[in-house]
Each structure stands twice: as structure tokens, then as C-alpha cells.
C-alpha positions as CSV (number, residue, x, y, z in Angstrom):
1,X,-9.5,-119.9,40.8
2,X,-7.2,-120.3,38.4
3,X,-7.4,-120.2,34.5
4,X,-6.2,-122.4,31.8
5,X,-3.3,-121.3,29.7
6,X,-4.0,-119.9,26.9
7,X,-4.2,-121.2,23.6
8,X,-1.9,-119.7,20.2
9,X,0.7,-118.0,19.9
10,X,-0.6,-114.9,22.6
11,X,0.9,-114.8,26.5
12,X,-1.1,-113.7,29.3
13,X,1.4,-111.3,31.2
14,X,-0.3,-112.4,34.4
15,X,0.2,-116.3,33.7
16,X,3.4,-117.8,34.9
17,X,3.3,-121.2,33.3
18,X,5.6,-121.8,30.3
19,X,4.7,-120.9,26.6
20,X,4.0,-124.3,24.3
21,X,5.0,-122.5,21.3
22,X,7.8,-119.3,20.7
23,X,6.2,-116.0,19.6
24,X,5.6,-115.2,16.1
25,X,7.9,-112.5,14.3
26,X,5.7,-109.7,13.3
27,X,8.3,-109.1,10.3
28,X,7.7,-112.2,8.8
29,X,5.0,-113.0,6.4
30,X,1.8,-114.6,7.9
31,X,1.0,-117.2,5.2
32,X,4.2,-117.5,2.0
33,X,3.0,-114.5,0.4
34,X,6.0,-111.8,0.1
35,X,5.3,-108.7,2.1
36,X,4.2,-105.5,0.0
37,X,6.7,-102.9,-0.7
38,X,5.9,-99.2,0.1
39,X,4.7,-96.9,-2.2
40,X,7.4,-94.9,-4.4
41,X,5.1,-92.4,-5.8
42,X,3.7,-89.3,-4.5
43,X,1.9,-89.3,-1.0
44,X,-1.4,-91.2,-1.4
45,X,-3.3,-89.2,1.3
46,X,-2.2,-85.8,0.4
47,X,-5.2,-83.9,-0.4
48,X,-6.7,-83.2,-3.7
49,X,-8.9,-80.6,-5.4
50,X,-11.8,-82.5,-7.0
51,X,-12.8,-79.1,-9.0
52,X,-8.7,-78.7,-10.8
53,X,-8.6,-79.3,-14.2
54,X,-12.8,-78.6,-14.9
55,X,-13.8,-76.8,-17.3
56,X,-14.0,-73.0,-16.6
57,X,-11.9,-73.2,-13.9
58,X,-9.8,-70.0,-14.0
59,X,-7.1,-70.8,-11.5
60,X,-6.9,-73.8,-13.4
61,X,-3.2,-72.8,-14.7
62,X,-2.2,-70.5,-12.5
63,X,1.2,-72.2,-10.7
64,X,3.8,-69.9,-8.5
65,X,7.9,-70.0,-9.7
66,X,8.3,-72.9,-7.7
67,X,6.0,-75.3,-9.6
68,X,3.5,-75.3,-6.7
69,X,-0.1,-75.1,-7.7
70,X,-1.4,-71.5,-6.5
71,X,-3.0,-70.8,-3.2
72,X,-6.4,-70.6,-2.5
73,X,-7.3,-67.0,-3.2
74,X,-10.8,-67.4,-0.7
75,X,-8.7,-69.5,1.8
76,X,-8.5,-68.0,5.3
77,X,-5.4,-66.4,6.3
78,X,-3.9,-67.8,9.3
79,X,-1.9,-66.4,12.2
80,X,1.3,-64.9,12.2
81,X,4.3,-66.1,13.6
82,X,5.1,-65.0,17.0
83,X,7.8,-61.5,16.7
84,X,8.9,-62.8,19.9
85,X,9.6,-66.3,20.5
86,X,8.6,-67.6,24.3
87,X,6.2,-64.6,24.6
88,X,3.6,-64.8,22.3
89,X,2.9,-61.7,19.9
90,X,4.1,-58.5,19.9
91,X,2.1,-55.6,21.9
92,X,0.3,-53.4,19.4
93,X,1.9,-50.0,19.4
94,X,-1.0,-47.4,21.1
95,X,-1.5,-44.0,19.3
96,X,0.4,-41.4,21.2
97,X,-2.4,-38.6,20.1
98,X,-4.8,-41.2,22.1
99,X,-2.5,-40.5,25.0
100,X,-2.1,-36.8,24.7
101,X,-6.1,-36.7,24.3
102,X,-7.1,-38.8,27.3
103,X,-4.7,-36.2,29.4
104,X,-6.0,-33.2,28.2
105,X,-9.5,-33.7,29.0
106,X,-8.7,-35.0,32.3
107,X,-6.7,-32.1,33.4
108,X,-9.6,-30.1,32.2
109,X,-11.7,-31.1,35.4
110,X,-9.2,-28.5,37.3
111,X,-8.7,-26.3,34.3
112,X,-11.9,-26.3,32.5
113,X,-9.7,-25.0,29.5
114,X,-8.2,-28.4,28.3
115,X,-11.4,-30.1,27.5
116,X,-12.1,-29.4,24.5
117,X,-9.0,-29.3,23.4
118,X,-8.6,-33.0,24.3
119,X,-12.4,-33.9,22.9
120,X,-10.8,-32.6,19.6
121,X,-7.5,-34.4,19.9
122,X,-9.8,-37.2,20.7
123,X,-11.6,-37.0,17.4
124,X,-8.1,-36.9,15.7
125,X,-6.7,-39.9,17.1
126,X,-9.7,-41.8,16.6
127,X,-9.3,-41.2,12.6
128,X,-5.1,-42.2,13.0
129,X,-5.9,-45.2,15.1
130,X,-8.8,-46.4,11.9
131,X,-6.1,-45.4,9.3
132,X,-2.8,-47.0,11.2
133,X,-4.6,-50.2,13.0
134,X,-2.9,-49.0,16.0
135,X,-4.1,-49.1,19.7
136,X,-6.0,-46.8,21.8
137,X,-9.2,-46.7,20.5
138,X,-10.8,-46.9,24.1
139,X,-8.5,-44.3,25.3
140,X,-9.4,-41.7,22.1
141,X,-13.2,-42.3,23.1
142,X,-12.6,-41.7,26.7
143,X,-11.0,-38.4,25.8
144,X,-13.9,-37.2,23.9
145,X,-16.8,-38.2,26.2
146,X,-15.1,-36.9,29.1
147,X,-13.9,-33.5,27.0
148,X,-17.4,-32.9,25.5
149,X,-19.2,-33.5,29.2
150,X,-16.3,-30.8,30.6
151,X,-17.1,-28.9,27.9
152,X,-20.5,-28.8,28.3
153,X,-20.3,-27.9,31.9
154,X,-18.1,-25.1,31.1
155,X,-20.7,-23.5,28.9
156,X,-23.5,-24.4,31.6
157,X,-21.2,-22.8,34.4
158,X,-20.4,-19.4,32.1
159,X,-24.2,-19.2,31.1
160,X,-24.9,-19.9,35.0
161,X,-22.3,-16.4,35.8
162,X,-23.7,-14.7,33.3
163,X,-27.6,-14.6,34.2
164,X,-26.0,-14.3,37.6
165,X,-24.4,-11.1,37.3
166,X,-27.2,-10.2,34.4
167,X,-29.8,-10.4,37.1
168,X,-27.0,-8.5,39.9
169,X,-26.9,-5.6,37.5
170,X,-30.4,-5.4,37.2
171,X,-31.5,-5.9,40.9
172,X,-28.7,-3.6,41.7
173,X,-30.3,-1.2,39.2
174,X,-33.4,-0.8,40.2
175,X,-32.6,-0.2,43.4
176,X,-30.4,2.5,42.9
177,X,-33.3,4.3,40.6
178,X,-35.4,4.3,43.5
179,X,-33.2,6.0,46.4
180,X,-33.0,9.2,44.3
């Protein structure tokens, strides 16, 4: 089935048949009017503060050296620029104490001594990392649960030697009483 040509000045990219009348110039005016000039002024669209210039405004004056009105103070702050370009942001520095902590309390398993010096170091590191932003905040808390568990089956595997040989010296006591 085929279609009739179509009418005006638009072609149908699939119709083959000649075009009754040339194209229309899209840079010429449609009907004798002149064609508007752009706008010389400032940009129309750029955005505006309804609330500048009202009354009791107190940033209403405030401009920096440049002219520039003054930022938002309540605006949020936005990200900043990539330290290295092509791979995204810099790796945050971890706290070295965090480090030394987390060791510590894991060599205490074997030495039993190290625990709770690494709990503490723990504690210490947690306080830099909050002070300094740093990294290692998982690490610092790590190192003081594992530390104060050691630690607490240190104290529960002295107390357990010392009822141990408590009740050796008294079994062995009693006994020795009696073969007299």
C-alpha cells in the first residue's frame, strides 16, 4: 500500500518521490518579523535568593573580596577533590598505636603477659583515633575485647593454681599430721 506524499514543507525519509517545494531555512524569520537578539545582561536563569535584601536579614551585606555575595553558612559542604587523580580519594592514614594494640593482645594468647598491655594500648588508641580522625577504630576495639577476655582468663587460670595448690597444701597437711 502506498501513501500519498506529503503535504508542506516536511519530507518523509522513507518517500522517494520528489519534494514540490525546497526546505525552509530554519535561520530565516517565519513571518517578516526580525529575529530577537540574545540577551546582554546577566544570566536570566541563574538562581536567586528570594529572602536577600529583607529586612533583618544579617547576611544581607556580607560580600567576600571578590565582590561575590557570601556563601551560605547552613549550606552543606560537599566532597573533596580527589588527592589522587584516576584513583579516587586518598586511603585514610590508620593509627599505628591501633596496630601495636591489636598485636599485643594477640600474642597474649601464647604469653598471657601481653594482654593487658594491649587492652590498655587499645584504650589509648581509641582516644588518638577520636582526637586525629584517623583509621583503626575496629582494630583499637579488637585489641581491647580480645585483651580484657585474655586478661580475664589469666586471673581465672592464677585463681584456678592457687585454690589448687591451697587445697594440695592442705590435703597434704592433714595427712602428714596423722602418720605421726
Amino acid at each position: 500500500m502506498s501513501y500519498p506524499p506529503p503535504s508542506g514543507g516536511w519530507q518523509d525519509p522513507a518517500w522517494s518521490g520528489q519534494q514540490s517545494t525546497p526546505p525552509a531555512d530554519p535561520t530565516l524569520p517565519v513571518s517578516g518579523q526580525p529575529i530577537p537578539t540574545q540577551p546582554t545582561g546577566g544570566d536570566p536563569y541563574a538562581p536567586t535568593n528570594p529572602y536577600a535584601g529583607a529586612p533583618g536579614d544579617p547576611y544581607a551585606g556580607l560580600k567576600h573580596a571578590s565582590g561575590q555575595p557570601a556563601p551560605d553558612p547552613y549550606a552543606a559542604a560537599g566532597y573533596p577533590p580527589p588527592a589522587y587523580p584516576g584513583y579516587g580519594y586518598a586511603p585514610q592514614r590508620t593509627n599505628s598505636m591501633a596496630i601495636v594494640a591489636l598485636v599485643l593482645s594477640l600474642v597474649g594468647i601464647a604469653s598471657c603477659i601481653t594482654a593487658p598491655i594491649g587492652a590498655i594500648l587499645g584504650h589509648v588508641a581509641q582516644k588518638q583515633i577520636r582526637q586525629t580522625g584517623e583509621g583503626g577504630e575496629g582494630m583499637a576495639k579488637a585489641a581491647i575485647i580480645v585483651g580484657w577476655i585474655l586478661t580475664g582468663l589469666l586471673v581465672l587460670l592464677i585463681a584456678f593454681y592457687v585454690v589448687v595448690i591451697i587445697f594440695a597444701i592442705a590435703s597434704e597437711g592433714g595427712s602428714s599430721s596423722s602418720s605421726f
